[in-house]
LOTOR-880242 format. One record per residue: x, y, z of N, C-alpha, C, O in turn; chain; residue number from 1. Coordinates in nm, 3 decimals. Example, Ala and Ser with C-alpha at 12.3 -4.5 7.8 and 13.67 -1.06 7.14 Angstrom:
2
+---------+---------+---------+---------+---------+---------+---------+---------+---------+---------+---------+---------+--------+-----+
:    n.px :    n.py :    n.pz :   ca.px :   ca.py :   ca.pz :    c.px :    c.py :    c.pz :    o.px :    o.py :    o.pz : chaine : num :
+---------+---------+---------+---------+---------+---------+---------+---------+---------+---------+---------+---------+--------+-----+
:   1.319 :  -0.569 :   0.780 :   1.230 :  -0.450 :   0.780 :   1.320 :  -0.330 :   0.780 :   1.424 :  -0.332 :   0.846 :      A :   1 :
:   1.285 :  -0.225 :   0.708 :   1.367 :  -0.106 :   0.714 :   1.290 :   0.003 :   0.787 :   1.341 :   0.114 :   0.804 :      A :   2 :
+---------+---------+---------+---------+---------+---------+---------+---------+---------+---------+---------+---------+--------+-----+
//
This chain:
93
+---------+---------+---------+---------+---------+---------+---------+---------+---------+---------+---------+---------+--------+-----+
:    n.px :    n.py :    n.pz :   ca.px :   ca.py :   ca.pz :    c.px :    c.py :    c.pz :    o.px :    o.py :    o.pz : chaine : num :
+---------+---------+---------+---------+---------+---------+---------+---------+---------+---------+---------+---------+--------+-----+
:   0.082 :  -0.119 :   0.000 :   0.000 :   0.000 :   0.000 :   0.086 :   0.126 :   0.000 :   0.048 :   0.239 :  -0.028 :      A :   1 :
:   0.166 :   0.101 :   0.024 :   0.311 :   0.220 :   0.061 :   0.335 :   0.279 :  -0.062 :   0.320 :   0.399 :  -0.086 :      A :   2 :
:   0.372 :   0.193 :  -0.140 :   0.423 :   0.162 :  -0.297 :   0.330 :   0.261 :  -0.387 :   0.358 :   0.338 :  -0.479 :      A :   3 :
:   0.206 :   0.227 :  -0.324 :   0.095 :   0.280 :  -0.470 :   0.052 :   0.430 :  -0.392 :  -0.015 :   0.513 :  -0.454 :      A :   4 :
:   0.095 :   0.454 :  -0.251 :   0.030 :   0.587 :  -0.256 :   0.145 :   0.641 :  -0.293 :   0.125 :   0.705 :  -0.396 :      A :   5 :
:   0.246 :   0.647 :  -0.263 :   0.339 :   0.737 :  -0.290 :   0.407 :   0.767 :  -0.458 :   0.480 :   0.856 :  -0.503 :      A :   6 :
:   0.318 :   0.595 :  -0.544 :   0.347 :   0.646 :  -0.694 :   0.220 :   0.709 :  -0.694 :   0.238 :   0.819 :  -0.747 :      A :   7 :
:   0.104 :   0.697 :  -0.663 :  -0.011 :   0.803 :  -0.660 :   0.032 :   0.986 :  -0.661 :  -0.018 :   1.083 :  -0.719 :      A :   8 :
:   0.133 :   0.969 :  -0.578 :   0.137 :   1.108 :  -0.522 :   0.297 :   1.165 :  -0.622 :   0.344 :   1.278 :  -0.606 :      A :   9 :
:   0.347 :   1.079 :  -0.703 :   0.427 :   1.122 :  -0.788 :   0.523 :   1.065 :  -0.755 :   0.552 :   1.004 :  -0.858 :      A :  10 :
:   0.638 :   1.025 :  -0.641 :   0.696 :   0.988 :  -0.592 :   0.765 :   0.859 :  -0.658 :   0.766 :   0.780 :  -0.564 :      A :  11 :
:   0.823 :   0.793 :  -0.767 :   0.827 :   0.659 :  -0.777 :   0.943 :   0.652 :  -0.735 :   0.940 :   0.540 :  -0.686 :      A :  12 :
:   1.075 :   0.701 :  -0.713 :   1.189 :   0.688 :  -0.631 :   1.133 :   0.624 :  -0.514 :   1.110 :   0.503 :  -0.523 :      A :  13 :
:   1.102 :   0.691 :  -0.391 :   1.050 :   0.651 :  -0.298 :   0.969 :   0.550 :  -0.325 :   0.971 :   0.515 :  -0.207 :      A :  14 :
:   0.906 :   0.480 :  -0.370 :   0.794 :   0.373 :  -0.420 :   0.881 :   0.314 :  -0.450 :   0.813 :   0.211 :  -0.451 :      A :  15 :
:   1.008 :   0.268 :  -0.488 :   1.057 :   0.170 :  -0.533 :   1.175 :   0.125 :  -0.418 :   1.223 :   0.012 :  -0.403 :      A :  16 :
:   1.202 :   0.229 :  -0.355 :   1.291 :   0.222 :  -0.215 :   1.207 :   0.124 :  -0.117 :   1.253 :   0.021 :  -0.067 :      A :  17 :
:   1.127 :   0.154 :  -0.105 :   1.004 :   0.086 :  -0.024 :   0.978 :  -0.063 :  -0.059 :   0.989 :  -0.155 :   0.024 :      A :  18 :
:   0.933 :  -0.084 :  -0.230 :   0.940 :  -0.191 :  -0.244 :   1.057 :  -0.328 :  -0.274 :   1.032 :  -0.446 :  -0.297 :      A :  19 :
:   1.213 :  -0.247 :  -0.262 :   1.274 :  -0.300 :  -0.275 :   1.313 :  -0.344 :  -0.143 :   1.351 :  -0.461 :  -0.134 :      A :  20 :
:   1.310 :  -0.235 :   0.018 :   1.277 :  -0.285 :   0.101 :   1.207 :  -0.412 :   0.174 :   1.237 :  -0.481 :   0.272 :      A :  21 :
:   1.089 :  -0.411 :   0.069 :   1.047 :  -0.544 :   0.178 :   1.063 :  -0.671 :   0.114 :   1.058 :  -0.782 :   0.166 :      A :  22 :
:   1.092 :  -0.627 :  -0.055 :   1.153 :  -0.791 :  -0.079 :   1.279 :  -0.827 :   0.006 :   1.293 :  -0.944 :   0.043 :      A :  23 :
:   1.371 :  -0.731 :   0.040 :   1.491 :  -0.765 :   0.115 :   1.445 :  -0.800 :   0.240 :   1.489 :  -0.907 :   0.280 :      A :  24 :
:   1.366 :  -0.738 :   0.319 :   1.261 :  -0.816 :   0.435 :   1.265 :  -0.935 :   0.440 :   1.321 :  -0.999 :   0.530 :      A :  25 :
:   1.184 :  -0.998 :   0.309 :   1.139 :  -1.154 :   0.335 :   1.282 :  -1.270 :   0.343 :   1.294 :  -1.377 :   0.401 :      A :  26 :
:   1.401 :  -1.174 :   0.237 :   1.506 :  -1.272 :   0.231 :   1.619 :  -1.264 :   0.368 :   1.728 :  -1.318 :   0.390 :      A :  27 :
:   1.546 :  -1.181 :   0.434 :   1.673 :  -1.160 :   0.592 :   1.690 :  -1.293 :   0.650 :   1.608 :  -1.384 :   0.643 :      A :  28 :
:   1.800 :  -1.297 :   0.706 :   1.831 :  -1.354 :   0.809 :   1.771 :  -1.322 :   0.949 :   1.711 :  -1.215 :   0.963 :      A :  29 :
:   1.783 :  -1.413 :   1.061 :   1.743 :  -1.292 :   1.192 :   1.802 :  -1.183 :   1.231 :   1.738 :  -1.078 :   1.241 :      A :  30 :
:   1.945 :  -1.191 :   1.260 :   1.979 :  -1.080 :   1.279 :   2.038 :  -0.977 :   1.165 :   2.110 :  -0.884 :   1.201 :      A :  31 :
:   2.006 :  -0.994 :   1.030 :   1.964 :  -0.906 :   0.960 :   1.811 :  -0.799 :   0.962 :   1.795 :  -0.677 :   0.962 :      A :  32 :
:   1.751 :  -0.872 :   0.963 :   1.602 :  -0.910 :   1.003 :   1.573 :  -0.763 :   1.105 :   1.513 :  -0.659 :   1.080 :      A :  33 :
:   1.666 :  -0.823 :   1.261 :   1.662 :  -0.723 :   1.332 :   1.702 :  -0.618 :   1.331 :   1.656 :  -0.541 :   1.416 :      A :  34 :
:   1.820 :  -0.560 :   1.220 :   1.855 :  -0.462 :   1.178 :   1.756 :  -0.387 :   1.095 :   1.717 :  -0.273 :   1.120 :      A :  35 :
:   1.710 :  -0.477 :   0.973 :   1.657 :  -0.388 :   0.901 :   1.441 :  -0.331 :   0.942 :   1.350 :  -0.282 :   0.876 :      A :  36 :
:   1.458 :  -0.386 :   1.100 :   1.313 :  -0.362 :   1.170 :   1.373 :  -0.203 :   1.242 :   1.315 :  -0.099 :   1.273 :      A :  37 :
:   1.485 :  -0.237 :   1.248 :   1.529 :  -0.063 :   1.333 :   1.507 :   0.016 :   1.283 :   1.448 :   0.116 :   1.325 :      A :  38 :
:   1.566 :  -0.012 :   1.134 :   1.609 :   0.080 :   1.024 :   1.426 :   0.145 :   1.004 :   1.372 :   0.250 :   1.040 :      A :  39 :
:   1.376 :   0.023 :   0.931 :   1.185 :   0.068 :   0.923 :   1.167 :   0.146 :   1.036 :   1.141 :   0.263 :   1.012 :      A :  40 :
:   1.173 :   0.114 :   1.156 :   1.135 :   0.190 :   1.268 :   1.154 :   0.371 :   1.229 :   1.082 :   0.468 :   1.204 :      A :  41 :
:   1.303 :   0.337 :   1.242 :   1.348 :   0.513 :   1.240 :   1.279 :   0.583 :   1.070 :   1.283 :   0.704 :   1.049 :      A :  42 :
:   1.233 :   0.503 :   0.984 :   1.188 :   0.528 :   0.891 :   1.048 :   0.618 :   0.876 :   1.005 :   0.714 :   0.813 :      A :  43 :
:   1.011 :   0.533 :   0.962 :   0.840 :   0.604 :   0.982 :   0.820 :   0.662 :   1.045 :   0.701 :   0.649 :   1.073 :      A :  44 :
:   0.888 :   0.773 :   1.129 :   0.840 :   0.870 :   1.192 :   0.983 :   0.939 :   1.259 :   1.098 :   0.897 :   1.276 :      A :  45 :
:   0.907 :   1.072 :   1.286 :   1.033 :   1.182 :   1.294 :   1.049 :   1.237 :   1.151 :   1.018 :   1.185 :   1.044 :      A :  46 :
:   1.123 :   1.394 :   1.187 :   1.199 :   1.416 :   1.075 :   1.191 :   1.404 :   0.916 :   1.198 :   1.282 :   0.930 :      A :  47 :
:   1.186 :   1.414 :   0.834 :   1.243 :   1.349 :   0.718 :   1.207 :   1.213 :   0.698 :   1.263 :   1.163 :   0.601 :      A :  48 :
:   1.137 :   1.146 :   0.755 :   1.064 :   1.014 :   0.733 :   0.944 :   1.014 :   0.666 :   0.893 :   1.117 :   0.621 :      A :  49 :
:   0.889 :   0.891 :   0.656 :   0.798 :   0.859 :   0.579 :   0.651 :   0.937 :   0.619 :   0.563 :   0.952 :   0.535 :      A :  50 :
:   0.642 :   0.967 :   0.710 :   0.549 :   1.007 :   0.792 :   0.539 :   1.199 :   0.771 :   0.440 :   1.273 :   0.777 :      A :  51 :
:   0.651 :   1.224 :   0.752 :   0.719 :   1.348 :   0.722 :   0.699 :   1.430 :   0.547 :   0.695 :   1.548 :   0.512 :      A :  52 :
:   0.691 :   1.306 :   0.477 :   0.698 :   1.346 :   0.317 :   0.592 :   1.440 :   0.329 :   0.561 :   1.455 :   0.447 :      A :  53 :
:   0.519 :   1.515 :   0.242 :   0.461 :   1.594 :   0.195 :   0.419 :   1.552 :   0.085 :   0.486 :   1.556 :  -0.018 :      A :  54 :
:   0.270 :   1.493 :   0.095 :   0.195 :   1.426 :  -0.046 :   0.109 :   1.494 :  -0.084 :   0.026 :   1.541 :  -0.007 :      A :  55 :
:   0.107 :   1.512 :  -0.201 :  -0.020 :   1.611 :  -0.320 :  -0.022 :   1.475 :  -0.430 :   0.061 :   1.442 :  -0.514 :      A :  56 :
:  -0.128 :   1.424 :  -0.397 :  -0.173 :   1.325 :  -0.518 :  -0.182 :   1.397 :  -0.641 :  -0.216 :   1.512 :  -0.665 :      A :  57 :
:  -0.138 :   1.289 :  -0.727 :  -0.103 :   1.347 :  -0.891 :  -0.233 :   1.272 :  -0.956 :  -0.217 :   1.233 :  -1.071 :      A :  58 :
:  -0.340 :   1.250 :  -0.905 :  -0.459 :   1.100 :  -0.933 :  -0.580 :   1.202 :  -0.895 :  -0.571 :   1.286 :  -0.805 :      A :  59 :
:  -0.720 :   1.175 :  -0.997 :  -0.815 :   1.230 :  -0.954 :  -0.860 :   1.176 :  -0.843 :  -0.877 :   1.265 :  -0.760 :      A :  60 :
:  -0.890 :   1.065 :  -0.801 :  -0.929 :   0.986 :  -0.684 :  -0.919 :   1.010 :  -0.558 :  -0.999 :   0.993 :  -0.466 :      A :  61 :
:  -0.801 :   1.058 :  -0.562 :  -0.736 :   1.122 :  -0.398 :  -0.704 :   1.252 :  -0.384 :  -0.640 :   1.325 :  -0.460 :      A :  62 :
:  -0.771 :   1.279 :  -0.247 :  -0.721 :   1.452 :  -0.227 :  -0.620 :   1.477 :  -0.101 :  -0.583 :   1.407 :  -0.007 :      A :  63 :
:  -0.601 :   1.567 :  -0.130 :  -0.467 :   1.575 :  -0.022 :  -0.474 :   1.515 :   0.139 :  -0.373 :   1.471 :   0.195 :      A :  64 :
:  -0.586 :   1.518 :   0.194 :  -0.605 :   1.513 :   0.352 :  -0.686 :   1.358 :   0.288 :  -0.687 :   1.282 :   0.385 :      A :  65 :
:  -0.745 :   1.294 :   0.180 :  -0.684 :   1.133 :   0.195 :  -0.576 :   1.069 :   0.214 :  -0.556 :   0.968 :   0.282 :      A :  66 :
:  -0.472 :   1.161 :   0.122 :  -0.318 :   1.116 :   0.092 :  -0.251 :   1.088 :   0.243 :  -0.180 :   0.992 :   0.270 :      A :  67 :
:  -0.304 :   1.229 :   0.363 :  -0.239 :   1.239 :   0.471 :  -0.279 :   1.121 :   0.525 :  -0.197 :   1.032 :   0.546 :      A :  68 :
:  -0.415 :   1.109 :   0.553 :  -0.539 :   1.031 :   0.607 :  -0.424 :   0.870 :   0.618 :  -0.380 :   0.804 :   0.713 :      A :  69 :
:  -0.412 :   0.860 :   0.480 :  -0.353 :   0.696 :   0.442 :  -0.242 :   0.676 :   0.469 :  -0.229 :   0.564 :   0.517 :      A :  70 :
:  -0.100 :   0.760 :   0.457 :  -0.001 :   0.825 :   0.515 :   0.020 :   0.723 :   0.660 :   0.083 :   0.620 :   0.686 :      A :  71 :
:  -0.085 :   0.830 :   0.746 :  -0.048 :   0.830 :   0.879 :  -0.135 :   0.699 :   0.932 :  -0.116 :   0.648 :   1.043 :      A :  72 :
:  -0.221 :   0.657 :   0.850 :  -0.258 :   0.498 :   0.891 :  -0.175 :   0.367 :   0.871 :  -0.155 :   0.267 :   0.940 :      A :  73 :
:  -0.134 :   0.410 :   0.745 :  -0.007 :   0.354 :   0.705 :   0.110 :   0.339 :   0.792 :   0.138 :   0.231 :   0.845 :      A :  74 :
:   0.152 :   0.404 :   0.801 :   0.293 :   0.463 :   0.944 :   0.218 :   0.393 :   1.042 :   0.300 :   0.343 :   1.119 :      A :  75 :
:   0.112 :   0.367 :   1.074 :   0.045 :   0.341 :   1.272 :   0.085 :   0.155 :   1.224 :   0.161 :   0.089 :   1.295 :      A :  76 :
:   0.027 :   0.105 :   1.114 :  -0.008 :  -0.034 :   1.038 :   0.150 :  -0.085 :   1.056 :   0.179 :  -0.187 :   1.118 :      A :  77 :
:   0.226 :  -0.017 :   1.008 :   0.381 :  -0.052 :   0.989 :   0.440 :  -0.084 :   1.137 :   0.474 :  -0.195 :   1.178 :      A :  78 :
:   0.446 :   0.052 :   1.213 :   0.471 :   0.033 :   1.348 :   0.450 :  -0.036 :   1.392 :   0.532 :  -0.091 :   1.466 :      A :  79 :
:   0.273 :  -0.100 :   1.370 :   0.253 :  -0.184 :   1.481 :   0.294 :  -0.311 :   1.425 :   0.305 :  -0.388 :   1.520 :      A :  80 :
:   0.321 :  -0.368 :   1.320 :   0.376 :  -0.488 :   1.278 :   0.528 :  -0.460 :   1.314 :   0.545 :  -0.533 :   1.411 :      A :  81 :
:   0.612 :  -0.414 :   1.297 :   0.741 :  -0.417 :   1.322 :   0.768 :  -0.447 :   1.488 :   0.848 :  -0.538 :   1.512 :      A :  82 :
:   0.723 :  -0.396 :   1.571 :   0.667 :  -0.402 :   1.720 :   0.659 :  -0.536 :   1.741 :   0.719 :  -0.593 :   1.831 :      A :  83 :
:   0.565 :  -0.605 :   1.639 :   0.485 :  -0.733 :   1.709 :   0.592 :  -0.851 :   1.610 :   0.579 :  -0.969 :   1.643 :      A :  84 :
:   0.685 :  -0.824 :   1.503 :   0.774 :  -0.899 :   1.480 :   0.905 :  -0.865 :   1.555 :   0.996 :  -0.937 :   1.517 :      A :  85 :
:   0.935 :  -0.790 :   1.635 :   1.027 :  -0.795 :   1.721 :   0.991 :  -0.859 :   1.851 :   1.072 :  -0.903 :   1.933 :      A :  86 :
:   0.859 :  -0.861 :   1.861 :   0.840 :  -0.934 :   1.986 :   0.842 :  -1.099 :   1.953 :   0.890 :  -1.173 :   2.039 :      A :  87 :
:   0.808 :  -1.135 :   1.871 :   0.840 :  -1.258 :   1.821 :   0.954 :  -1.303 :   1.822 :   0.969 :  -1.412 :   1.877 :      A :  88 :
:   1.060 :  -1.242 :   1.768 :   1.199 :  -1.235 :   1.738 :   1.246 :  -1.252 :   1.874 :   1.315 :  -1.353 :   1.892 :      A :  89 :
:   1.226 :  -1.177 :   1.973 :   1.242 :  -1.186 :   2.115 :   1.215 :  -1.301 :   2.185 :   1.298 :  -1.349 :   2.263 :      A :  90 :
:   1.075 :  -1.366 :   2.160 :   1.068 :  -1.487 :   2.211 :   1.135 :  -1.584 :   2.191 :   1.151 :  -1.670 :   2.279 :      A :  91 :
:   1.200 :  -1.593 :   2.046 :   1.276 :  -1.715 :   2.016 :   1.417 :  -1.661 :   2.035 :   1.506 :  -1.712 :   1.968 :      A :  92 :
:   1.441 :  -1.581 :   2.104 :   1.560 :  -1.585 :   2.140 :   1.608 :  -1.704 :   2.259 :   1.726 :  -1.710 :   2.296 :      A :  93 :
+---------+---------+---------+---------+---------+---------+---------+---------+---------+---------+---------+---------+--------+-----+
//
């Protein structure tokens, strides 16, 4: 979902950073794994993060305060999976 708002919103650099991201996701190791859950972490919020971009959809469909709307549901969706695969990760330690 990451992927298509942000080529929605013009962005395909970022859209392809993202999706090249989580194919590298599925092929981690664990403690790759656990690196690249930090990395997402510091990704989505603060600063200059994902949470941070500034989206003006380039699409009739979507208007700006959807773009935000999906954005920042997006960012909450991510968090909370990264959270709940580190806690996993934790258990089988």
């Amino acid at each position: 979902e990451v992927k298509e708002l942000l080529l929605a919103c013009g962005l395909p650099h970022k859209a392809k950073w993202f999706s090249d991201f989580q194919v590298n996701l599925k092929d981690a190791s664990i403690p790759e794994l656990c690196e690249m859950l930090n990395k997402l972490d510091s990704i989505l919020g603060g600063m200059g993060s994902f949470a941070d971009i500034p989206l003006t959809p380039s699409v009739d469909n979507m208007t700006v305060q959807q773009a935000r709307n999906l954005q920042w549901e997006l960012a909450e969706k991510i968090g909370n999976e990264v959270t709940s695969l580190r806690n996993k990760l934790e258990r089988q330690k």
